[in-house]
SELOGU-793265 format. One line per 4 residues: for each residue x, y, z of C-alpha. Coordinates in steps of 0.2 Angstrom, whole numbers. Example, Ala and Ser with C-alpha at 12.3 -4.5 7.8 and 13.67 -1.06 7.14 Angstrom:
REM SELOGU-793265
62,-22,39 ~ 68,-5,36
This chain:
REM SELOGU-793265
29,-112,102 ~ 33,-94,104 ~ 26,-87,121 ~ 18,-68,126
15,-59,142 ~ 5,-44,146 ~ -5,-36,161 ~ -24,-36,165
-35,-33,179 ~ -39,-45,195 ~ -55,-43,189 ~ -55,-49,173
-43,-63,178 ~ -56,-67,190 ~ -69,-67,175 ~ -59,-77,164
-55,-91,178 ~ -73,-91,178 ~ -79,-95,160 ~ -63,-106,158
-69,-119,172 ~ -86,-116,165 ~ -83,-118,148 ~ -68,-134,152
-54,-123,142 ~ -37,-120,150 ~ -36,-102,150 ~ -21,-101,138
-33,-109,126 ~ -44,-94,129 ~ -33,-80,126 ~ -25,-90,111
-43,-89,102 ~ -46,-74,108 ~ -31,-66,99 ~ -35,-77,84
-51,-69,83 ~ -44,-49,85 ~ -32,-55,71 ~ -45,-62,58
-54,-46,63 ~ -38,-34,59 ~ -36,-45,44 ~ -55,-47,35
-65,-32,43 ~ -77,-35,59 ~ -86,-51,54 ~ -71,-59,51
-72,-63,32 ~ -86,-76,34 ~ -98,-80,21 ~ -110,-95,17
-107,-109,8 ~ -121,-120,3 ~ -116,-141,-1 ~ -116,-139,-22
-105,-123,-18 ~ -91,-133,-7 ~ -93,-149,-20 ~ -90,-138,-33
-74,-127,-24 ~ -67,-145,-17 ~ -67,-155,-32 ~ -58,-139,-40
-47,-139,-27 ~ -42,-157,-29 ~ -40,-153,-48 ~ -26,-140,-42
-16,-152,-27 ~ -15,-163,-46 ~ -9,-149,-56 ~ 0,-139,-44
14,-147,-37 ~ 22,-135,-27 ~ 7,-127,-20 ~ -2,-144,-17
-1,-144,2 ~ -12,-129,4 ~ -26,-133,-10 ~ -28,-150,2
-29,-140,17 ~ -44,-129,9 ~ -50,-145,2 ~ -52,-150,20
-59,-134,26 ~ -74,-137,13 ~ -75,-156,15 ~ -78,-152,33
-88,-137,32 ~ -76,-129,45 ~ -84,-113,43 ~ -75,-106,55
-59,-105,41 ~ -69,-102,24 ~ -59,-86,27 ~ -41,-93,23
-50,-98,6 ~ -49,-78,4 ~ -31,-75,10 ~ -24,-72,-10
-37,-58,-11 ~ -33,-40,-8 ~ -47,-28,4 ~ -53,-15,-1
-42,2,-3 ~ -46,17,5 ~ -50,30,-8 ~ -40,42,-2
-26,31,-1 ~ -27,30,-22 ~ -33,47,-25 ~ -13,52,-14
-4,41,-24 ~ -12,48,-41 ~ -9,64,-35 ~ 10,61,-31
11,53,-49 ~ 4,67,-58 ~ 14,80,-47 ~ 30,69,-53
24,66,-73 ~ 22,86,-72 ~ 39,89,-66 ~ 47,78,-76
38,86,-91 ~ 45,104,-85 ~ 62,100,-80 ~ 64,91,-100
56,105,-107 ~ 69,118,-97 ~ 82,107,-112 ~ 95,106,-99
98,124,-97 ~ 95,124,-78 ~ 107,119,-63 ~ 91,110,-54
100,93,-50 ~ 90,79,-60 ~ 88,67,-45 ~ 76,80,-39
64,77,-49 ~ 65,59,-48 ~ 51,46,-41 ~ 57,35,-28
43,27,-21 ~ 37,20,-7 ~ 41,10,8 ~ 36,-7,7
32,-10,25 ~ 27,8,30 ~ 18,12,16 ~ 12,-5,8
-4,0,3 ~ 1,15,-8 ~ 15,4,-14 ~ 4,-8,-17
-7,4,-29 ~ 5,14,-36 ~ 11,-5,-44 ~ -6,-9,-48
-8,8,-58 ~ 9,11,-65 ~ 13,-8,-69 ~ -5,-17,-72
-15,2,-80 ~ -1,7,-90 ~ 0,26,-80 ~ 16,35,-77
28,20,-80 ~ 43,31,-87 ~ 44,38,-69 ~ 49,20,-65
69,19,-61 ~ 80,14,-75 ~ 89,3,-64 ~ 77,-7,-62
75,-8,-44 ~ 54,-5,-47 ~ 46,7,-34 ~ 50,2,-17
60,14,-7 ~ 73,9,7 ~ 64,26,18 ~ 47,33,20
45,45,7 ~ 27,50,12 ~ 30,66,23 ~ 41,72,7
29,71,-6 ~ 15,79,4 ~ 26,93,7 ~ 30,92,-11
12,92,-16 ~ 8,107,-2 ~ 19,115,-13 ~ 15,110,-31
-4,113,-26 ~ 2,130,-22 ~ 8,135,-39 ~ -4,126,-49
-7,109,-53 ~ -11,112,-73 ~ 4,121,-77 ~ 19,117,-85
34,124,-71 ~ 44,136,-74 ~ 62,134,-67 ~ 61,143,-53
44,134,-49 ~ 54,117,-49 ~ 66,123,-41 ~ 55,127,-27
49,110,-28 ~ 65,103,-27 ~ 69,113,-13 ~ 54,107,-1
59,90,-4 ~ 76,93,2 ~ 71,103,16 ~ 76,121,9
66,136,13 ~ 66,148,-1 ~ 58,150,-19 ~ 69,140,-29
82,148,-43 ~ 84,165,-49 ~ 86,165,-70 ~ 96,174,-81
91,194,-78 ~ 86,189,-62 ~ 67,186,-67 ~ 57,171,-63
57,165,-82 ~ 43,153,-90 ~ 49,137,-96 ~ 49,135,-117
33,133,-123 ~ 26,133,-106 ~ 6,136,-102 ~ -8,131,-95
-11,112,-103
C-alpha cells in the first residue's frame, strides 16, 4: 500500500486525535475516508453521486446484474462486485454503479470545441477553393486535436461530435491516428480563433486571410501573404455564405 505525507496544524492534529479515540478509528483510517470522500466529491459533484434505491429497484438491478457475471465473461468480477453493493444495500458505493457514465459538460467547453471546428471546416473550405495556387503550407490548415490528458474533456466532445454526430469528420487525419494530439493545442486555436473572429466568421477566406491564420498559429506577427499585384485578392467564388 502506497503511503502519503503532508503537513497540518497542531491544532487540528490535536482535533483529529480527538474524534479518533472518540470515534475508536486509528487516525490513518480517518484521513484515508477523509480523502476518499474529497475524491467521490471531485469525481460525482458535492453529494457525491448518491441516489435512493428502494428494494424492487435493487431486486431488479441485482438480478440483471447476475444475468451479466453469466453473459460476460470477462467483465464478471465487477457485475458481482455491484451485485453485492445492491444485495447489501451498501449505499454508501451505489455511486460505483455510475462509474461508465460521463458528467455533465460545461457548455462552454462544447460551444470552444464547435467553434475550433467550424474555424477549421472554414479554412479548409478557403484553402481548396484557392485550387492550389497559393504558397500557404497545407499542414496549416490542418486539425490536430487535442490532448488527451490536458484537454480530455474537449477531446472527449470533439469525438462525440465528429465520430458519433457525423460533424466535421473530413478534418480527421488520413493517417488514421483519430484526434488526440501529442501537445496542448488549446492556447493555438484561441489565438487562431482571436484571429479568425477578427476577419469574419461567415466568409469564405481569401488567401491572404488564411495566411494570417496560418501565421498566428505559428507564432508570426504580420497579415499573411501578399498576392499577385500586390493586392489582398478574394478567393474564387468567395463570399459571404
Amino acid at each position: 500500500m502506497a503511503t502519503v505525507s503532508f503537513r497540518i496544524t497542531d491544532e487540528l492534529k490535536r482535533e483529529l486525535d480527538e474524534l479518533s479515540a472518540e470515534k475508536g478509528y486509528h487516525l490513518s483510517k480517518l484521513f484515508r475516508r477523509a480523502i476518499e470522500d474529497l475524491r467521490d466529491t471531485m469525481r460525482h459533484g458535492p453529494d457525491g453521486g448518491a441516489f435512493d434505491l428502494s428494494l424492487k429497484d435493487r431486486l431488479l438491478l441485482s438480478n440483471q446484474y447476475r444475468i451479466l457475471e453469466l453473459l460476460d465473461k470477462e467483465g464478471a468480477t465487477e457485475h458481482a462486485e455491484h451485485r453485492t453493493v445492491l444485495t447489501g444495500a451498501q449505499e454508501m458505493h451505489y455511486v460505483t454503479l455510475l462509474e461508465d457514465f460521463s458528467n455533465a459538460l460545461n457548455l462552454g467547453i462544447a460551444r470552444e470545441v464547435m467553434d475550433i471546428l467550424g474555424m477549421f471546416s472554414r479554412l479548409r473550405l478557403s484553402y481548396e477553393n484557392l485550387g492550389g495556387q497559393t504558397s500557404i503550407p497545407g499542414e496549416g490548415i490542418d486539425f490536430s486535436g487535442f490532448h488527451p490528458e490536458f484537454e480530455a474533456e474537449m477531446l472527449s466532445y470533439a469525438q462525440f461530435y465528429m465520430e458519433k454526430l457525423g460533424r466535421h469528420r473530413w478534418l480527421k487525419s488520413a493517417d488514421g491516428k483519430g484526434i488526440e494530439s501529442s501537445v496542448p493545442m488549446l492556447d493555438v486555436y484561441r489565438r487562431m480563433l482571436s484571429a479568425w473572429q477578427r476577419i469574419g466568421v461567415s466568409k469564405v477566406l481569401s488567401e491572404s486571410e488564411v495566411s494570417e491564420i496560418v501565421n498566428v498559429r505559428n507564432g508570426i506577427p504580420g497579415l499573411g501573404v501578399t498576392v499577385s499585384g500586390g493586392v489582398s485578392g478574394q478567393a474564387p467564388g468567395a463570399g459571404d455564405i
